[in-house]
PyMOL CGO cylinders between C-alpha atoms (Angstrom):
from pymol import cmd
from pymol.cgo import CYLINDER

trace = [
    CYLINDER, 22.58, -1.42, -60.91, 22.08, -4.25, -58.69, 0.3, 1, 1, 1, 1, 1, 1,
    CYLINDER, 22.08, -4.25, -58.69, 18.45, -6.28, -59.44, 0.3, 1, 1, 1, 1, 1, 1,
    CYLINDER, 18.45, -6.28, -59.44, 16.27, -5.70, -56.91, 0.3, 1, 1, 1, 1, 1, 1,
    CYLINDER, 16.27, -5.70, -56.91, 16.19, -9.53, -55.70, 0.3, 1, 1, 1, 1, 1, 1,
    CYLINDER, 16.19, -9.53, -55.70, 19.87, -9.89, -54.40, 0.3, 1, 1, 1, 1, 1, 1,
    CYLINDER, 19.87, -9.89, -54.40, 18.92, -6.17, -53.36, 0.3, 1, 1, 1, 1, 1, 1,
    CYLINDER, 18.92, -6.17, -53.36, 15.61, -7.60, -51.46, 0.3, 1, 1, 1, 1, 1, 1,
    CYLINDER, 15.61, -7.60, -51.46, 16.87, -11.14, -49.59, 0.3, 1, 1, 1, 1, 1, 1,
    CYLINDER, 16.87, -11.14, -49.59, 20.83, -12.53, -50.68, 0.3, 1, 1, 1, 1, 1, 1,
    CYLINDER, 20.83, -12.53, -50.68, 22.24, -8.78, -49.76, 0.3, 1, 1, 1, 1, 1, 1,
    CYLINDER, 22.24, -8.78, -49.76, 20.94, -9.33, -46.34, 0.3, 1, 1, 1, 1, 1, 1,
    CYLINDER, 20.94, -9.33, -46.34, 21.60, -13.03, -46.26, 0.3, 1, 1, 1, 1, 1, 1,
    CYLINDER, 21.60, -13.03, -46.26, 25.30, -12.49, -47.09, 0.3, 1, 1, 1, 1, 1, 1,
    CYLINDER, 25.30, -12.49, -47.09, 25.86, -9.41, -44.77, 0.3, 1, 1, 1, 1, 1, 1,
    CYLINDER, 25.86, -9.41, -44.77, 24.81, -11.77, -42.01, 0.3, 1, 1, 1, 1, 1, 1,
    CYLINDER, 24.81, -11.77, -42.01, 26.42, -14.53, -42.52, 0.3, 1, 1, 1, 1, 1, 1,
    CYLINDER, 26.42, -14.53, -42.52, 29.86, -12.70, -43.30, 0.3, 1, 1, 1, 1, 1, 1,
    CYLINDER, 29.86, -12.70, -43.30, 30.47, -11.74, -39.53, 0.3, 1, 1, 1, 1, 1, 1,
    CYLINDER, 30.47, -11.74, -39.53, 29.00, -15.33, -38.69, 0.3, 1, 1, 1, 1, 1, 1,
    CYLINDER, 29.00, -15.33, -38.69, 31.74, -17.16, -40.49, 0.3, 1, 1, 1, 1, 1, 1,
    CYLINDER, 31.74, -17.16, -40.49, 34.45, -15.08, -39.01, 0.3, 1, 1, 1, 1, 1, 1,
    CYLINDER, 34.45, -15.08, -39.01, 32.91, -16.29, -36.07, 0.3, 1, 1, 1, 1, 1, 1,
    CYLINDER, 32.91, -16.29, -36.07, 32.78, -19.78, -37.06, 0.3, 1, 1, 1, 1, 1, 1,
    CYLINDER, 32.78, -19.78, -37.06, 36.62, -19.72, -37.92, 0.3, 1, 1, 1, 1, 1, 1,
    CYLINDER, 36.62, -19.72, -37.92, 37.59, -17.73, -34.98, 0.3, 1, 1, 1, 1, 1, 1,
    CYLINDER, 37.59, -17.73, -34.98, 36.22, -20.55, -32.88, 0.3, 1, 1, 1, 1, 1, 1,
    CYLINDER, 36.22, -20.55, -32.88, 38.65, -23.15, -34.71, 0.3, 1, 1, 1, 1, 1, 1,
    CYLINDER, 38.65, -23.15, -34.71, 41.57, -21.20, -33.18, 0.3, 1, 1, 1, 1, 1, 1,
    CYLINDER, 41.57, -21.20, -33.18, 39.69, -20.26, -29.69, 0.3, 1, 1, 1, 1, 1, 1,
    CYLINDER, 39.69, -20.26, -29.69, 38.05, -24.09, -28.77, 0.3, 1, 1, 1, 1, 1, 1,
    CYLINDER, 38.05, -24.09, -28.77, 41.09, -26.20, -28.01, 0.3, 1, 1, 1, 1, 1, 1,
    CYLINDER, 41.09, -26.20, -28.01, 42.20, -23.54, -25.55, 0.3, 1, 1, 1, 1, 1, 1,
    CYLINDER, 42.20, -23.54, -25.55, 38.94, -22.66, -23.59, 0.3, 1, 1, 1, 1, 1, 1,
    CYLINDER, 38.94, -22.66, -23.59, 39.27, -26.36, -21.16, 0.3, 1, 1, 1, 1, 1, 1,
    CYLINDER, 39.27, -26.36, -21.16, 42.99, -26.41, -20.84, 0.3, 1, 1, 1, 1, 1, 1,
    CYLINDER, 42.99, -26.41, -20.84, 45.17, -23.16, -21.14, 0.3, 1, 1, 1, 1, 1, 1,
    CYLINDER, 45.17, -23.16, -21.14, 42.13, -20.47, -20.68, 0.3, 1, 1, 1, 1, 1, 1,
    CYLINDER, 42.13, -20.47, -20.68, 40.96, -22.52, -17.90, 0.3, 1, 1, 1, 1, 1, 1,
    CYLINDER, 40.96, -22.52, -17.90, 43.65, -22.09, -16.01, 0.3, 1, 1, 1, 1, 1, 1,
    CYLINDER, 43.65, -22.09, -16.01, 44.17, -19.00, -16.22, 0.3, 1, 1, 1, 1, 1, 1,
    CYLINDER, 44.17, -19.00, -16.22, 43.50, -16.47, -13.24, 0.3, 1, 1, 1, 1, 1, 1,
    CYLINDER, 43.50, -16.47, -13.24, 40.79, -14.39, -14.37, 0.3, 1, 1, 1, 1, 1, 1,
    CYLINDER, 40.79, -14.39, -14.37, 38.87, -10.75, -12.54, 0.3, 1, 1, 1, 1, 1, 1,
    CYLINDER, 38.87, -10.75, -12.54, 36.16, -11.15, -10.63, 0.3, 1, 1, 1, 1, 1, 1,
    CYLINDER, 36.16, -11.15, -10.63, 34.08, -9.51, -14.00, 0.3, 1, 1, 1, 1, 1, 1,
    CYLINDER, 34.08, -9.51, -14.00, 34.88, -12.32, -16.07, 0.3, 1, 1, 1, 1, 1, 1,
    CYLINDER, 34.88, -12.32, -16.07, 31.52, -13.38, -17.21, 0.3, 1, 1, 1, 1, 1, 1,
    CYLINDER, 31.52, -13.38, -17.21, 30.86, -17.80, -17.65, 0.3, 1, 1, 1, 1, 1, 1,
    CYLINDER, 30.86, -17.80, -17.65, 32.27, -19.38, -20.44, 0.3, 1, 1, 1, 1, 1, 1,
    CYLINDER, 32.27, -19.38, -20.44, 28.42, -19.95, -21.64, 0.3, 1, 1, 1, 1, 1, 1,
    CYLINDER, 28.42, -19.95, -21.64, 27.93, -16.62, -21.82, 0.3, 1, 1, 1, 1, 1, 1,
    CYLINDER, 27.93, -16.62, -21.82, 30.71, -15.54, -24.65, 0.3, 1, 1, 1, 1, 1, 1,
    CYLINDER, 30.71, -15.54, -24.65, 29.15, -17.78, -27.67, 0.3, 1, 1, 1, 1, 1, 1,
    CYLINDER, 29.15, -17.78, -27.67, 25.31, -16.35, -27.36, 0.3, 1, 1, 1, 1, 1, 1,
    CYLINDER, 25.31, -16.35, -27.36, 26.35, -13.21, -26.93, 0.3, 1, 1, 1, 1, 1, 1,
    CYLINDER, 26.35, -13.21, -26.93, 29.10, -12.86, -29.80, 0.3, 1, 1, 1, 1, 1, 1,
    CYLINDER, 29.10, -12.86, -29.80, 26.15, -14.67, -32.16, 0.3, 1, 1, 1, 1, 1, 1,
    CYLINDER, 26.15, -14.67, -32.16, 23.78, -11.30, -31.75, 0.3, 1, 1, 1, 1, 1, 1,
    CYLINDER, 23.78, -11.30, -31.75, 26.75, -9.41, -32.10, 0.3, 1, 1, 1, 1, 1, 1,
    CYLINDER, 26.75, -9.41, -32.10, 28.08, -10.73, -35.54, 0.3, 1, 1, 1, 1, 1, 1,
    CYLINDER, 28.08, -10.73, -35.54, 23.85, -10.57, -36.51, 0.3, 1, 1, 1, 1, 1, 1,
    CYLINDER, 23.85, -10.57, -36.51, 24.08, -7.10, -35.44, 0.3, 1, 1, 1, 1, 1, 1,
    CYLINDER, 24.08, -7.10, -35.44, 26.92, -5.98, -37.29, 0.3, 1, 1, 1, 1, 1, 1,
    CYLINDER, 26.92, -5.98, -37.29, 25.99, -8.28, -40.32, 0.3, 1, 1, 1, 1, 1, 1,
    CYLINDER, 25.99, -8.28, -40.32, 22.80, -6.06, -40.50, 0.3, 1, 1, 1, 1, 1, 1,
    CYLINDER, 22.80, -6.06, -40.50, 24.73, -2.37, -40.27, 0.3, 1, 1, 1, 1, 1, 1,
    CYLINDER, 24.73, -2.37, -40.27, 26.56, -3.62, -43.51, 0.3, 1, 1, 1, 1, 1, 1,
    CYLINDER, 26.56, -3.62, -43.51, 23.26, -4.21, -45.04, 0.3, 1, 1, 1, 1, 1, 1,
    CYLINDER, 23.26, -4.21, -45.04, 21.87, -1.50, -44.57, 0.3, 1, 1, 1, 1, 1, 1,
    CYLINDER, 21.87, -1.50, -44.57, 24.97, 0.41, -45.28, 0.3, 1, 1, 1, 1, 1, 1,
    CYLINDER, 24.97, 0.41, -45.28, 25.23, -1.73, -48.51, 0.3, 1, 1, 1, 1, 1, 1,
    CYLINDER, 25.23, -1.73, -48.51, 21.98, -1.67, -49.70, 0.3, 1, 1, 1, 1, 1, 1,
    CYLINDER, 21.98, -1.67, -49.70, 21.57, 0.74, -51.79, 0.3, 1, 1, 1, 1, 1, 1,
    CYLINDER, 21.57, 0.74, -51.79, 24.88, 0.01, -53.89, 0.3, 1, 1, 1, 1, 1, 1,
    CYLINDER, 24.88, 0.01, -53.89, 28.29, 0.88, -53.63, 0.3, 1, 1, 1, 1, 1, 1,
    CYLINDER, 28.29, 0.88, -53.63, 28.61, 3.70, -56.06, 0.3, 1, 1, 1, 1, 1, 1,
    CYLINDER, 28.61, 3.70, -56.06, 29.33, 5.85, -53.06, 0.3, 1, 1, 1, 1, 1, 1,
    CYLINDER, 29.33, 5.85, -53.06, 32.23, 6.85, -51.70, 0.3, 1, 1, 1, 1, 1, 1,
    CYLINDER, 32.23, 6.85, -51.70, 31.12, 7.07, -47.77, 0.3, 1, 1, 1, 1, 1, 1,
    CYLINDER, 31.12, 7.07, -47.77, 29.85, 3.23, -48.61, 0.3, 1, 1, 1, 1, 1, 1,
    CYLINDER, 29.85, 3.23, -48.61, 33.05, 2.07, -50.85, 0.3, 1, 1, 1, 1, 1, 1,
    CYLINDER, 33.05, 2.07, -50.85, 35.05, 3.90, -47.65, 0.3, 1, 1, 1, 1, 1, 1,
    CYLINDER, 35.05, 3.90, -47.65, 32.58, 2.47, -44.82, 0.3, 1, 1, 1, 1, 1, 1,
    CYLINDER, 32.58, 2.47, -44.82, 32.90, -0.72, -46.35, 0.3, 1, 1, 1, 1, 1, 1,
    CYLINDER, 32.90, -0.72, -46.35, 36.71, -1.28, -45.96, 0.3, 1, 1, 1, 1, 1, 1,
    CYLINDER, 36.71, -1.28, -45.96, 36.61, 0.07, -42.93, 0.3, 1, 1, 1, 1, 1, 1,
    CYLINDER, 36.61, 0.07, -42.93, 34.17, -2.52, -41.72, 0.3, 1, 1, 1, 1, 1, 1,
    CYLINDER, 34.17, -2.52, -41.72, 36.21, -5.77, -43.21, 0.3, 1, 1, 1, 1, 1, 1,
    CYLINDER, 36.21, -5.77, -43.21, 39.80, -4.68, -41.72, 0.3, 1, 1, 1, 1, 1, 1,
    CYLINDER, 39.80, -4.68, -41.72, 37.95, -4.38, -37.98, 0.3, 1, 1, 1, 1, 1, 1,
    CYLINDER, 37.95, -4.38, -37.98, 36.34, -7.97, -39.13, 0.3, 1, 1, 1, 1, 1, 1,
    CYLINDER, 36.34, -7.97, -39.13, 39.83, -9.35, -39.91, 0.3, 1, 1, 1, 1, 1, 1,
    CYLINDER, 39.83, -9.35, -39.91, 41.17, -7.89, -36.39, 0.3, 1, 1, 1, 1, 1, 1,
    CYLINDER, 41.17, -7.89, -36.39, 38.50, -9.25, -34.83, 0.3, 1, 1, 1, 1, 1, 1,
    CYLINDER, 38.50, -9.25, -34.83, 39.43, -12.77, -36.44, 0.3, 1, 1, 1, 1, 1, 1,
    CYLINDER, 39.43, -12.77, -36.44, 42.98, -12.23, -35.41, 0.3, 1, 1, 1, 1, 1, 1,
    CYLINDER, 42.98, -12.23, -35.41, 42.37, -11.35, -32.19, 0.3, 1, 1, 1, 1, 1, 1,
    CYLINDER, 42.37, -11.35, -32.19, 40.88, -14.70, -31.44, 0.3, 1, 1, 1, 1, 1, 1,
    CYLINDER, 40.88, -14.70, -31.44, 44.01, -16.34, -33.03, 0.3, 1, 1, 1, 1, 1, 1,
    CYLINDER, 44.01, -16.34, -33.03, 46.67, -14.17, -31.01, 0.3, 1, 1, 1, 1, 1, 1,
    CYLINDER, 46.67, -14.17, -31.01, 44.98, -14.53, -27.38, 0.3, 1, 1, 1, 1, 1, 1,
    CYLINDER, 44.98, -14.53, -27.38, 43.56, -17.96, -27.81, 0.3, 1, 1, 1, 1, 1, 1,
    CYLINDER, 43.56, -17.96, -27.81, 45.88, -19.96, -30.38, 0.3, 1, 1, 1, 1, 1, 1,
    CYLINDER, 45.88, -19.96, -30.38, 48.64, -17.96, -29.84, 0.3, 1, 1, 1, 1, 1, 1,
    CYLINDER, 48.64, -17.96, -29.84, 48.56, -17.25, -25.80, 0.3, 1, 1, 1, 1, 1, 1,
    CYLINDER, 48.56, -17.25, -25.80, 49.68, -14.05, -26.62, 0.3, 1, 1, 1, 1, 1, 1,
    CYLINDER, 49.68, -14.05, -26.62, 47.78, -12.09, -23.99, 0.3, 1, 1, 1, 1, 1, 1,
    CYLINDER, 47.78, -12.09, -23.99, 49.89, -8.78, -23.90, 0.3, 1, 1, 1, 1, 1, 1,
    CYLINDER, 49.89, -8.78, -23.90, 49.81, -9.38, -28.12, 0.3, 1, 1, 1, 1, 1, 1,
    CYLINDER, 49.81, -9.38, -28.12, 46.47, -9.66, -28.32, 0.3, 1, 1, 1, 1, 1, 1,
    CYLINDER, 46.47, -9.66, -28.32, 45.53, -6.30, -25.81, 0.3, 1, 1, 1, 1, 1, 1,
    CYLINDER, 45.53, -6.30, -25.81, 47.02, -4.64, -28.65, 0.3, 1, 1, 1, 1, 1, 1,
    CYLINDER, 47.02, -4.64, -28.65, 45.12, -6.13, -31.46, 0.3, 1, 1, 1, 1, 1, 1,
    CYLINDER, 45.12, -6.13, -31.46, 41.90, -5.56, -29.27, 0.3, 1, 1, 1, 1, 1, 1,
    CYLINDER, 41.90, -5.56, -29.27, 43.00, -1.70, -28.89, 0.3, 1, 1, 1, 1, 1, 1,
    CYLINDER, 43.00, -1.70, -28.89, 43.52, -1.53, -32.34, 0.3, 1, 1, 1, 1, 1, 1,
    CYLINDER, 43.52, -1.53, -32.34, 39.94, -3.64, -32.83, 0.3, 1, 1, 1, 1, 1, 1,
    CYLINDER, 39.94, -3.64, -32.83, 38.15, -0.82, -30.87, 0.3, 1, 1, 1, 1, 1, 1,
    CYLINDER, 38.15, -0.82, -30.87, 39.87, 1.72, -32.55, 0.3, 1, 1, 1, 1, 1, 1,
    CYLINDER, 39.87, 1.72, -32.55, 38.69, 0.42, -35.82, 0.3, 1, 1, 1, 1, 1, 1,
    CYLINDER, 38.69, 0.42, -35.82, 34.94, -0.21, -34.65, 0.3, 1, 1, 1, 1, 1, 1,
    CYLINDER, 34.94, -0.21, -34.65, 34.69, 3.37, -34.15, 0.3, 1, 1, 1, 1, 1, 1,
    CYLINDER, 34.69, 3.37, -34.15, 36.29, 4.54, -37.25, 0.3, 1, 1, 1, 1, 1, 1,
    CYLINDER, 36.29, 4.54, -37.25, 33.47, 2.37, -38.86, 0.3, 1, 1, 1, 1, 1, 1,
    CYLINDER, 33.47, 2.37, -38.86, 30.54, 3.47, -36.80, 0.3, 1, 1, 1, 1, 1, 1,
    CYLINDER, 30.54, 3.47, -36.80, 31.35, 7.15, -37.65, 0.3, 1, 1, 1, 1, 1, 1,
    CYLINDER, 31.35, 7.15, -37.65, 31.97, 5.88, -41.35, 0.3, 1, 1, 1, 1, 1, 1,
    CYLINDER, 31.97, 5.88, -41.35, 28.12, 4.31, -41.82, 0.3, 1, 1, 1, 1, 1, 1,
    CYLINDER, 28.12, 4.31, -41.82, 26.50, 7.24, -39.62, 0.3, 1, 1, 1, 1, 1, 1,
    CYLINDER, 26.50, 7.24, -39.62, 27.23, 9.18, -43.17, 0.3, 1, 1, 1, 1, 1, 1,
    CYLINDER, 27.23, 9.18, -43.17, 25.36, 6.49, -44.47, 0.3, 1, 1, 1, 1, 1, 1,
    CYLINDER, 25.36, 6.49, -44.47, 23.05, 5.08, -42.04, 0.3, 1, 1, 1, 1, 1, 1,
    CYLINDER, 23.05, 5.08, -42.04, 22.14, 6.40, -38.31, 0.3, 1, 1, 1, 1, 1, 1,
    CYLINDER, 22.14, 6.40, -38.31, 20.88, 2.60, -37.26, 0.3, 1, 1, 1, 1, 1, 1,
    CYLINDER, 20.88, 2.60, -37.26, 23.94, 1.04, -39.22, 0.3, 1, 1, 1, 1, 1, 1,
    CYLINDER, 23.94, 1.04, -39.22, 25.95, 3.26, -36.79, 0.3, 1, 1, 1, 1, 1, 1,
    CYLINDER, 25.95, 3.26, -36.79, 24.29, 2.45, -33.91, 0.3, 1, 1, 1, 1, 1, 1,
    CYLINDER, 24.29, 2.45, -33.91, 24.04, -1.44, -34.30, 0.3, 1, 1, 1, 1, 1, 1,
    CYLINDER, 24.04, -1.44, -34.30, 27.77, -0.99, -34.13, 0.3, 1, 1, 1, 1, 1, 1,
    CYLINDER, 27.77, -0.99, -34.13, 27.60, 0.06, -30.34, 0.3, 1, 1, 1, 1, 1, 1,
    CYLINDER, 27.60, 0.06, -30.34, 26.84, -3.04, -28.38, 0.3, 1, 1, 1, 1, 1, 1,
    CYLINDER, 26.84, -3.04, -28.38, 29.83, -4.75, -30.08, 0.3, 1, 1, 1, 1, 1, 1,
    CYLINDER, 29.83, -4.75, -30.08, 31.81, -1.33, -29.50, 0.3, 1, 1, 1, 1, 1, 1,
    CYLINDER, 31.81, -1.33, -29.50, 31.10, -1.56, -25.72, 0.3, 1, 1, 1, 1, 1, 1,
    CYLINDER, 31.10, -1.56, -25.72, 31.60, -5.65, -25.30, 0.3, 1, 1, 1, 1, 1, 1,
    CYLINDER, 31.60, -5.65, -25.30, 34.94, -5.21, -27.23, 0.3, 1, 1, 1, 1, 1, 1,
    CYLINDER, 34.94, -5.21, -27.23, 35.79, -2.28, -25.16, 0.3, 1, 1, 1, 1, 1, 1,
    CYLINDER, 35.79, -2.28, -25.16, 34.45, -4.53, -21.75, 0.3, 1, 1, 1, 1, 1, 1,
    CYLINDER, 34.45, -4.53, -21.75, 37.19, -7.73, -23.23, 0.3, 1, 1, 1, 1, 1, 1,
    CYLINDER, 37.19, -7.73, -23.23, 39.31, -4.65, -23.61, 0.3, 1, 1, 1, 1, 1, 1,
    CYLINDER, 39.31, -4.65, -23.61, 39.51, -4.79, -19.69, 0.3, 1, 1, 1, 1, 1, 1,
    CYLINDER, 39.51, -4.79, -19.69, 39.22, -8.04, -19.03, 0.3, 1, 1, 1, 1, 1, 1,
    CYLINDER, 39.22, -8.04, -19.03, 42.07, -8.69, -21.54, 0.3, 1, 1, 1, 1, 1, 1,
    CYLINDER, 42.07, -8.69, -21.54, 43.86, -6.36, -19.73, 0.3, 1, 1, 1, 1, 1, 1,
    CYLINDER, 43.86, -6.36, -19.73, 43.26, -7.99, -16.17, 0.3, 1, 1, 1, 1, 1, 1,
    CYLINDER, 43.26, -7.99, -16.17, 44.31, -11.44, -17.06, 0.3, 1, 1, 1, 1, 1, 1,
    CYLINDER, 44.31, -11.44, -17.06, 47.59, -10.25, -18.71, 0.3, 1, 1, 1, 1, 1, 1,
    CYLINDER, 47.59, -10.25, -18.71, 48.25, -8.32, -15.25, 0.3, 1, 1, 1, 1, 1, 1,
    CYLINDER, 48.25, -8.32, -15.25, 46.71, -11.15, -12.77, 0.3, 1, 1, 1, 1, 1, 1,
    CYLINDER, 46.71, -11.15, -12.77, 48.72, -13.81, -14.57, 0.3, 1, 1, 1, 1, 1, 1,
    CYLINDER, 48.72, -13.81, -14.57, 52.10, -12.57, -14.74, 0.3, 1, 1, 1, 1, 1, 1,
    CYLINDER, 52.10, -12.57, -14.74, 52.13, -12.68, -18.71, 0.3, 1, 1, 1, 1, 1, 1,
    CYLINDER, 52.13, -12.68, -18.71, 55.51, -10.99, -20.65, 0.3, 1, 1, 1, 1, 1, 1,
    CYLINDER, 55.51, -10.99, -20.65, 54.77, -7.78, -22.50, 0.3, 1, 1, 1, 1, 1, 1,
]
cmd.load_cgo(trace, "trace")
């Protein structure tokens, strides 16, 4: 049995930060490219400011650092949760690896794939905690839909810049 403090305010604390850190490293790999390479790049008209991506990713990593909580807080004796739960880091590590094949790697037709995959994955782990937890499924969906959104514009700067499959 887990005591009820780490239960009532480090659980939640930890779930958080989890997806924040990935965030945090992700940005080592994706900051040196944003002025020079990324820049230059021709991008779709849909391509939303620079500004907007590091706001935006912050609620999402505080969204899905909350659907592990509350898929995670009442234990992991579960299978659904053990099963939800694994789910939930390998989409984390894709999402980490996407950032290092598109941005450190300028592997654009690479990284559509990991961001397929990525999507792929989200869902699998949305479906996963909706056994455990409606909300934990649903916090899911806003990073479902803005990974399915870089899905296209992923897509649209391979194709508008010429890149090699």
């Amino acid at each position: 049995m887990v005591p009820r403090t780490f239960r009532t305010w480090l659980l939640p604390v930890l779930c958080i930060a989890l997806p924040l850190i990935v965030g945090i490293v992700g940005s080592f790999f994706t900051a040196g490219s944003i002025p020079g390479w990324y820049a230059g790049l021709n991008k779709p008209a849909i391509n939303p400011p620079a500004w907007v991506f590091g706001p935006v990713w912050t609620v999402l990593y505080i969204l899905m650092g909350i659907s592990l909580y509350l898929v995670l807080r009442d234990g992991t004796e579960r299978t659904p949760v053990r099963q939800g739960v694994i789910l939930f880091t390998v989409q984390l590590a894709l999402n980490l690896l996407w950032s290092i094949v598109f941005f450190y790697g300028q592997a654009v037709a690479a990284a559509l794939v990991v961001l397929l995959l990525l999507i792929v994955l989200i869902a699998a782990t949305a479906i996963s905690f909706r056994r455990i937890s409606v909300p934990a499924a649903w916090l899911l969906a806003p990073y479902l839909a803005w990974c399915c959104f870089a899905a296209v514009l992923n897509a649209q700067i391979w194709l508008l810049n010429g890149f090699p499959v």
